[in-house]
TORKOL-724175 format. One record per residue (C-alpha): residue number from 1; x, z, y. Coordinates in Angstrom, 3 decimals. Layout:
SITE seq        x        z        y
SITE NUM        X        Z        Y
...
***
This chain:
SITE seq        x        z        y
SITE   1  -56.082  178.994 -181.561
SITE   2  -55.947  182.800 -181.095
SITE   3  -59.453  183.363 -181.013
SITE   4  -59.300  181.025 -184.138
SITE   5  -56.793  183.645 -186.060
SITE   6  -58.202  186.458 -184.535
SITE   7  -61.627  185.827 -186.077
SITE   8  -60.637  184.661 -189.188
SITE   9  -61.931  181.015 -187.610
SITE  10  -60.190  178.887 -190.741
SITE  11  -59.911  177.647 -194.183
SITE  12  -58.551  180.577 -196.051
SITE  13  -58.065  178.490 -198.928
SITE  14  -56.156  175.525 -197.352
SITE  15  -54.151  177.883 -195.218
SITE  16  -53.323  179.831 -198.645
SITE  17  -52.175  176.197 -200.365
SITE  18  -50.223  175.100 -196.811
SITE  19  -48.150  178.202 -197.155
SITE  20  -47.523  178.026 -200.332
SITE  21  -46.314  174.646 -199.975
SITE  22  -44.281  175.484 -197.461
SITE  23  -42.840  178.232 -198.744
SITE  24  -41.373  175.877 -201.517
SITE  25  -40.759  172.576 -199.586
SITE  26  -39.424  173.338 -196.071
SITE  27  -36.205  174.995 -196.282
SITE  28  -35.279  177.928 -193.580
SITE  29  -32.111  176.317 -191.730
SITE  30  -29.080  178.794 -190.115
SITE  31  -30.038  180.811 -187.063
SITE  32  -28.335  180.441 -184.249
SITE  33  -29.281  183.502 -182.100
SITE  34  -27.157  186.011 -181.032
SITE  35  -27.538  189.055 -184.047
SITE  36  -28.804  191.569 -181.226
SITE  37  -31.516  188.796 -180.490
SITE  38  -32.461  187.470 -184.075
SITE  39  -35.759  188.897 -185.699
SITE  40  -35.597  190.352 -189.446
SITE  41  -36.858  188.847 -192.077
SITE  42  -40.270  190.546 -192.083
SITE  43  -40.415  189.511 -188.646
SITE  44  -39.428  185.563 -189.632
SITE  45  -41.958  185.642 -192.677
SITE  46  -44.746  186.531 -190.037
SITE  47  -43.228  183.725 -187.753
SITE  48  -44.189  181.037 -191.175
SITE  49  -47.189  182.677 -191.645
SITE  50  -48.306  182.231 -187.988
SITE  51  -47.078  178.293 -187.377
SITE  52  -48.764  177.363 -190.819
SITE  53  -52.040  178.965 -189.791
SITE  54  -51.450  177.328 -186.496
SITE  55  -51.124  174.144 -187.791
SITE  56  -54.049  174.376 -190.017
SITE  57  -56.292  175.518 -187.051
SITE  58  -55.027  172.451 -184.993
SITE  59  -56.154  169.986 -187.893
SITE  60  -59.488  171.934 -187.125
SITE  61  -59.998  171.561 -183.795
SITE  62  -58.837  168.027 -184.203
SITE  63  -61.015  166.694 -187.114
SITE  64  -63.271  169.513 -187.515
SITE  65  -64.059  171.176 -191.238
SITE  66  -66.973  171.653 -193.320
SITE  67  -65.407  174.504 -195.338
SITE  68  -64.789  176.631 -191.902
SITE  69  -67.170  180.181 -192.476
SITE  70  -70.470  180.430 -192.545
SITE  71  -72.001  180.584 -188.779
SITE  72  -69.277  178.518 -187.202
SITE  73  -71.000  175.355 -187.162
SITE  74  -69.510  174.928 -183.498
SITE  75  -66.088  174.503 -184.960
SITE  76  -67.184  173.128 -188.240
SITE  77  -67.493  169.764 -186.231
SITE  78  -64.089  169.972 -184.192
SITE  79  -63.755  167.328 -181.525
SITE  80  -63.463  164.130 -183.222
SITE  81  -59.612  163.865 -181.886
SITE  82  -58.080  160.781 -181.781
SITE  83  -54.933  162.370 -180.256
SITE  84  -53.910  166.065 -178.803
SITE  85  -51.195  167.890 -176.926
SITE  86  -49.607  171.351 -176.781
SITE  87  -48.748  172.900 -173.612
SITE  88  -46.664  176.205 -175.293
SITE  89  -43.698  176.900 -172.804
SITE  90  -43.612  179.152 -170.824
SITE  91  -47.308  180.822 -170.853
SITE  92  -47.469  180.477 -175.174
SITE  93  -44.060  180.593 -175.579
SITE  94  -43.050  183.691 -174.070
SITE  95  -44.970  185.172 -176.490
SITE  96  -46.280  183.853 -179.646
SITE  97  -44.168  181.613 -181.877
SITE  98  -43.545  177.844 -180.960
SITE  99  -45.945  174.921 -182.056
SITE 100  -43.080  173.005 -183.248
SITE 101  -43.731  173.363 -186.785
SITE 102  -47.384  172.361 -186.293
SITE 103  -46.383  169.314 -183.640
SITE 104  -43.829  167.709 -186.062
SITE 105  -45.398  168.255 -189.354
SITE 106  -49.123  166.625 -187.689
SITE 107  -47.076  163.727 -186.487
SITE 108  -45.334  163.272 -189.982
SITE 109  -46.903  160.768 -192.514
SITE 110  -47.737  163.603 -195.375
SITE 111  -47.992  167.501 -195.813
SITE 112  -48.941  169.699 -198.228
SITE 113  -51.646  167.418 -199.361
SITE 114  -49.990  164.454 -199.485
SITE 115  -49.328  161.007 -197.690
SITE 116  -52.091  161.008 -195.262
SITE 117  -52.400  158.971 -191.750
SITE 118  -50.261  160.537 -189.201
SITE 119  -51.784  162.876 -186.079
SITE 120  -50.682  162.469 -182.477
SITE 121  -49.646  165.719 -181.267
SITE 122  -47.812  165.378 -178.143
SITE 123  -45.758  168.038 -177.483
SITE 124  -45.345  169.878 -173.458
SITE 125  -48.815  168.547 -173.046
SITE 126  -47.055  165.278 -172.257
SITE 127  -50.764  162.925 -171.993
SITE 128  -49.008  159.795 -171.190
SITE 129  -46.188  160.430 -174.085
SITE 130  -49.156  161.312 -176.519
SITE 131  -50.721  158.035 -175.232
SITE 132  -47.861  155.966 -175.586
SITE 133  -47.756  157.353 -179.508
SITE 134  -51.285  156.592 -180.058
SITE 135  -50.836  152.833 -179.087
SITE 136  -47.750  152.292 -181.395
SITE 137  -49.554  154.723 -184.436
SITE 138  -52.579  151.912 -184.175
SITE 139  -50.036  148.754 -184.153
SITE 140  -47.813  149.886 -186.851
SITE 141  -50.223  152.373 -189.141
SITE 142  -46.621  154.055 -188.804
SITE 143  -45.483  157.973 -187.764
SITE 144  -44.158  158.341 -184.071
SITE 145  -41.033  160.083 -182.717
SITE 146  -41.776  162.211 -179.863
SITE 147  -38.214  162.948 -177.783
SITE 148  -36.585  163.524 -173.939
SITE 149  -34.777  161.079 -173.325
SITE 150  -32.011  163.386 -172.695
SITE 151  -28.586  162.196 -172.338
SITE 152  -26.304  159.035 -171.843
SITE 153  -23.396  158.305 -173.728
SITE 154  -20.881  156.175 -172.287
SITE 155  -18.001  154.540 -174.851
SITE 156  -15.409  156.559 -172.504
SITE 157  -17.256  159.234 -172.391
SITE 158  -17.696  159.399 -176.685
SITE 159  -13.951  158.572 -176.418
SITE 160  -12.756  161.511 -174.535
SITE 161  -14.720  163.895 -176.915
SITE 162  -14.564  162.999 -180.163
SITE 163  -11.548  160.663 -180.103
SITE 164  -14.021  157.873 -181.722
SITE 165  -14.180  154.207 -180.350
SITE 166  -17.656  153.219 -180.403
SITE 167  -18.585  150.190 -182.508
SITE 168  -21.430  147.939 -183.532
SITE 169  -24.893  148.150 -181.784
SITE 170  -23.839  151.354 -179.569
SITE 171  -20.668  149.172 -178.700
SITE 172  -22.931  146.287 -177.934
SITE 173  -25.062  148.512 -175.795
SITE 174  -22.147  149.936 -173.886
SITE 175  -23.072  153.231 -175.274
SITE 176  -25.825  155.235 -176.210
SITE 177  -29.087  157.420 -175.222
SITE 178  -29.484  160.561 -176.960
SITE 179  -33.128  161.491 -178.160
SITE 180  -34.199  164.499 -178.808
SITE 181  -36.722  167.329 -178.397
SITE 182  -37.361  171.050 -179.855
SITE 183  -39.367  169.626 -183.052
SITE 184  -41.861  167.052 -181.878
SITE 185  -40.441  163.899 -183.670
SITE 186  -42.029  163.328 -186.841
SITE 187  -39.730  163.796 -190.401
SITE 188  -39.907  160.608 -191.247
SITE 189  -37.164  159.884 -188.291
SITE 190  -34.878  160.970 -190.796
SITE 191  -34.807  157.463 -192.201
SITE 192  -34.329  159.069 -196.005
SITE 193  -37.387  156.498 -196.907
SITE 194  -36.181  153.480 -198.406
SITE 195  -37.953  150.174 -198.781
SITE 196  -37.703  147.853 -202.346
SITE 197  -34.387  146.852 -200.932
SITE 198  -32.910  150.525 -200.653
SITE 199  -32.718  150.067 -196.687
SITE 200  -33.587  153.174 -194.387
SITE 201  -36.987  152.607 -192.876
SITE 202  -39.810  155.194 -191.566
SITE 203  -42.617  153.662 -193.683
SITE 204  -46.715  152.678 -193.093
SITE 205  -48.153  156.042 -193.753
SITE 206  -49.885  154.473 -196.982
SITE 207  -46.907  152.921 -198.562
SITE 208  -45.194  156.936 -198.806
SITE 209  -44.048  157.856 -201.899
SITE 210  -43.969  161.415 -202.966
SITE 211  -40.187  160.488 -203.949
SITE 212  -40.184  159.594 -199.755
SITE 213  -41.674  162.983 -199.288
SITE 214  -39.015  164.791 -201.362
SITE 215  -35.885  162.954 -199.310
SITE 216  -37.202  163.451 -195.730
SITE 217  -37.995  167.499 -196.726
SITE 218  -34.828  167.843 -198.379
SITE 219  -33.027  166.311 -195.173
SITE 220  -34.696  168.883 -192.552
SITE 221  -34.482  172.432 -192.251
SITE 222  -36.558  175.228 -190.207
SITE 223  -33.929  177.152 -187.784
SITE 224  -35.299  179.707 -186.166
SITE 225  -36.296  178.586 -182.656
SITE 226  -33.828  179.615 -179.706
SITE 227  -34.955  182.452 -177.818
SITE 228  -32.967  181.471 -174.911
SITE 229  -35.895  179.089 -174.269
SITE 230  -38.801  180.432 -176.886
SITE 231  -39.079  183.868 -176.720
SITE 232  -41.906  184.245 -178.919
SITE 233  -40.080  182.990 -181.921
SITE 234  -40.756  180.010 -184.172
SITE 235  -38.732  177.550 -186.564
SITE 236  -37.381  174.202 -184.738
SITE 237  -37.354  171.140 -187.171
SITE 238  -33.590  169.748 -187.744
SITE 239  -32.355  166.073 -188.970
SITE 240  -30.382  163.534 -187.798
SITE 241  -30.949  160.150 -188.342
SITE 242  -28.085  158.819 -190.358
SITE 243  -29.495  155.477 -190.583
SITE 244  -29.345  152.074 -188.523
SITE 245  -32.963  151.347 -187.732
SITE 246  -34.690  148.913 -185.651
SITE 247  -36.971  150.868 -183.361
SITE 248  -39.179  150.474 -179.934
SITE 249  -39.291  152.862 -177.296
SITE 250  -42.320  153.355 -174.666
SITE 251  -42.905  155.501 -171.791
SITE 252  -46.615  154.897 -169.890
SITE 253  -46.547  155.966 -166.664
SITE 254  -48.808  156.916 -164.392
SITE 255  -48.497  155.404 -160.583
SITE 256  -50.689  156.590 -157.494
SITE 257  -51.980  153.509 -155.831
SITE 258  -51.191  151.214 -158.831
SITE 259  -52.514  152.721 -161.893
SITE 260  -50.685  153.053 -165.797
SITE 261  -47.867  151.336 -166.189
SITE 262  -45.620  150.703 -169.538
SITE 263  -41.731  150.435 -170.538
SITE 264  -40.459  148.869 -173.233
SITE 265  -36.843  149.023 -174.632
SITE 266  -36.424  147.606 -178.289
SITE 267  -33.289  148.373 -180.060
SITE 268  -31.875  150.410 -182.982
SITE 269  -31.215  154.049 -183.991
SITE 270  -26.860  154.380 -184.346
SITE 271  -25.215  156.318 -187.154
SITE 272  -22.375  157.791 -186.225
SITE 273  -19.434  159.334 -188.192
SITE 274  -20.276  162.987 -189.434
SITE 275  -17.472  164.858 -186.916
SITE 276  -18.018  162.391 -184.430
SITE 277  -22.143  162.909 -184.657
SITE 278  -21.622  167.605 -184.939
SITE 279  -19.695  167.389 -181.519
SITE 280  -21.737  165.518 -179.631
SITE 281  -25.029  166.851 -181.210
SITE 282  -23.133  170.182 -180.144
SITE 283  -23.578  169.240 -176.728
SITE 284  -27.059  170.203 -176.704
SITE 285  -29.011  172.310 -178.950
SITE 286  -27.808  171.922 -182.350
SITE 287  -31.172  172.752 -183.689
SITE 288  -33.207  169.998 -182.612
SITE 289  -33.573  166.880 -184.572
SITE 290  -31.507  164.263 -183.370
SITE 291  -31.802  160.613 -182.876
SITE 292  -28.886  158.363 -181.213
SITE 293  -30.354  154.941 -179.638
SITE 294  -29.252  151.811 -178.515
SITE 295  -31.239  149.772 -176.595
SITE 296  -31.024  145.604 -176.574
SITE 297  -29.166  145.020 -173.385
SITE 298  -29.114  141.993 -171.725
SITE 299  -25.943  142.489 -169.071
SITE 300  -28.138  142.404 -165.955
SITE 301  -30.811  144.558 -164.323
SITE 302  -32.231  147.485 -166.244
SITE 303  -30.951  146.258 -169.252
SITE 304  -27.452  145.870 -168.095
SITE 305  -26.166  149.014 -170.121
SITE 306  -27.824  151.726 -171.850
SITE 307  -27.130  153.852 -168.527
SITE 308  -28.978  150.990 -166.856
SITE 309  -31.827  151.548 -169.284
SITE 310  -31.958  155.167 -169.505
SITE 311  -31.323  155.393 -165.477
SITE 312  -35.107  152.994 -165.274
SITE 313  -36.712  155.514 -167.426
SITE 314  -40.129  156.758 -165.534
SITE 315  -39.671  160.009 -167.237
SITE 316  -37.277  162.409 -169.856
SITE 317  -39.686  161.822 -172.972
SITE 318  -40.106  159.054 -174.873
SITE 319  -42.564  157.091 -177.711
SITE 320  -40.187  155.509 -180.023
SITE 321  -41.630  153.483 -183.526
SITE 322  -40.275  152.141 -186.095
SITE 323  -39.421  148.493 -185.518
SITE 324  -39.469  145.476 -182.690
SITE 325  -42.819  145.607 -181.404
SITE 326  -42.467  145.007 -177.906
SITE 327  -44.004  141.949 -178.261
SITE 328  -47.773  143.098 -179.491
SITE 329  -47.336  146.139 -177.088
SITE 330  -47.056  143.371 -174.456
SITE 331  -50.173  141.537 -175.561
SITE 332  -51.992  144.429 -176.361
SITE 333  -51.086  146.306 -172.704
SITE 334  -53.032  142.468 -171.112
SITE 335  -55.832  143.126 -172.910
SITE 336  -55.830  146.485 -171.483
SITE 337  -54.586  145.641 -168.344
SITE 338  -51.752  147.394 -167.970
SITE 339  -48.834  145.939 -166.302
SITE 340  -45.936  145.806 -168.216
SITE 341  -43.192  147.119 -165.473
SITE 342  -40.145  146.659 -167.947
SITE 343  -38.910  145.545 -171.036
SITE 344  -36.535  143.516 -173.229
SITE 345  -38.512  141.583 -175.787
SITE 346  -37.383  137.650 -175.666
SITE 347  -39.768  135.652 -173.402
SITE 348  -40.273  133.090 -175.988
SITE 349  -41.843  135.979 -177.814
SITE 350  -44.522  137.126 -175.535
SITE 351  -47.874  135.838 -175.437
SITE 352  -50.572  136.973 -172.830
SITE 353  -53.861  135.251 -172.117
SITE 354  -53.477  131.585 -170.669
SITE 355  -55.666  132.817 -168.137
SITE 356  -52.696  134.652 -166.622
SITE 357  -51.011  131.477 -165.626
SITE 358  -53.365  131.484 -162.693
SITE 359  -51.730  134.247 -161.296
SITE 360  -48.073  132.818 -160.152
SITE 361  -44.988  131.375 -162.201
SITE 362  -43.066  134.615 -162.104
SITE 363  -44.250  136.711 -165.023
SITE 364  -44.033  139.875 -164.242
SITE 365  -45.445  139.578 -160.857
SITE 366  -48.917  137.540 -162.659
SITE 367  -48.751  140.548 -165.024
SITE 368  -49.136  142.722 -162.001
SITE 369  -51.678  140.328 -160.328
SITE 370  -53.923  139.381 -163.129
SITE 371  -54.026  143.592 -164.379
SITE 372  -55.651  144.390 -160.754
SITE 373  -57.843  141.020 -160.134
SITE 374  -59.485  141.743 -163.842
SITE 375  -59.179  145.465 -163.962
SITE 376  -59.137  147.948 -166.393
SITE 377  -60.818  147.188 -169.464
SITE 378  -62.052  151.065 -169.886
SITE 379  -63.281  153.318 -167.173
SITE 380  -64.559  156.488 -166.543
***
């Protein structure tokens, strides 16, 4: 990417429309530095100037471009990508401006040129997260939230802070998880997209409206990235999602001895009450955009609670999609063969081959046993 800027490795004219587009669209958001640590505005218009042009390079070196300078036929062809990562803290980060602009605008259904298919740009470098996008991008045609799985919300625990009794799904869930990440999750999470029947939903990337566009920009803002963990500089993205949506969650792990493995926890995004939502949000880092989930629990195993859920996870990110699709991940991870280690989607709702029935009665244990008798259906 440096060597990219450096040598003046882009598309001078789609870098010149990007800014200019941003410039106009994506509104700069409160910063929340300490005023001996905050950059001046000359310093903050070379910060939008670098994570536009960084974005534009990673489109690039993703997808390649015909209309890259004369003699660069190297990077003129890119690397056919069907998915990336960024690995910025602490070697990137220290220095040179976040990639968070670049990592949630890629994985957001439009940009400056319009609704176009989402990218999968996984954000820490985070493979198996990026992976776990990828499959959920292909089943749904839909953007992708990228967020740690960060902290657990019990109803007593909400209580004690806020004063707010916790109703609904979250009350169904016995709480909440919190989701989010310094800028990863695509706009779109916003839920400011409506369908015909004006309800929140984070659309097929086709179906996006420039009226779409206008709601989810108008309901994020840029805050200049905290120093406290990006030195370098940057803008953060910042929403909440003030909607109730259905959503899946994912995490594909990766076990020595056994091989990828995939979780599964269908449920629904929580709105909660605006002085109720600022204090906990508070909690954490204020600028990040902010998602509040409740799984489906069940009242026994790793379902039992949300804690029970969240205290399963194989890892503090998550893949979480717009709506219940736990049960063609399931079918899709046999094909694959990839064990499905956990997950709440009704068993009258699953279908794997019949061949699996071969394998035992208990289901997950076939799942397990027919994955390593057949054996990955890609290798090296």
């Amino acid at each position: 990417i440096i060597r990219r800027m450096s040598e003046g490795i882009y598309d001078e004219a789609e870098y010149q429309k990007a800014l200019a587009w941003t410039k106009e669209k994506c509104k700069e958001g409160f910063d929340k530095n300490p005023d001996e640590l905050q950059k001046s505005r000359e310093e903050k218009d070379a910060d939008w100037e670098f994570v536009v042009k960084m974005m534009v390079i990673i489109k690039d070196l993703m997808c390649g471009n015909d209309k890259l300078p004369a003699g660069r036929e190297e990077e003129i062809v890119g690397h056919n990508a069907i998915a990336a990562g960024f690995q910025g803290q602490r070697q990137w980060t220290d220095f040179y401006p976040n990639a968070d602009f670049a990592e949630a605008m890629l994985n957001t259904s439009f940009d400056w040129n319009g609704a176009r298919e989402p990218y999968i740009l996984a954000t820490e470098n985070d493979v198996l997260n990026g992976l776990g996008m990828l499959f959920m991008k292909l089943l749904t045609n839909r953007p992708q939230i990228f967020a740690d799985v960060r902290t657990y919300w019990s109803p007593s625990a909400v209580f004690e802070a806020t004063g707010y009794q916790l109703e609904g799904k979250a009350a169904e869930s016995c709480g909440f998880i919190h989701l989010i990440n310094s800028g990863a999750a695509c706009l779109d999470a916003s839920g400011k997209a409506l369908d015909e029947a004006g309800n929140p939903v984070m659309k097929p990337w086709y179906e996006v409206t420039e009226k779409d566009q206008d709601a989810i920009l108008a309901a994020t803002t840029w805050n200049a990235a905290d120093v406290g963990y990006f030195r370098g500089g940057g803008y953060s993205s910042r929403f909440c999602t003030e909607a109730e949506m259905p959503v899946t969650m994912i995490r594909l792990n990766l076990v020595q001895g056994l091989g990828p493995v995939l979780q599964i926890a269908e449920g629904w995004t929580v709105h909660l009450p605006e002085q109720v939502n600022d204090i906990l949000w508070k909690r954490t880092d204020y600028t990040w955009p902010c998602t509040w989930f409740a799984p489906r629990t069940t009242g026994k195993g790793a379902f039992a609670t949300a804690y029970d859920v969240m205290n399963n996870w194989g890892a503090n990110h998550g893949a979480i999609s717009y709506g219940h699709i736990g049960a063609d991940l399931i079918t899709m991870c046999s094909m694959l063969r990839i064990p499905v280690s956990m997950h709440n989607v009704p068993e009258e709702d699953i279908f794997r081959p019949a061949a699996f029935n071969a394998f035992g009665m208990d289901k997950e244990g076939q799942d397990y046993r027919a994955c390593a008798a057949y054996g990955p259906m890609y290798k090296k």
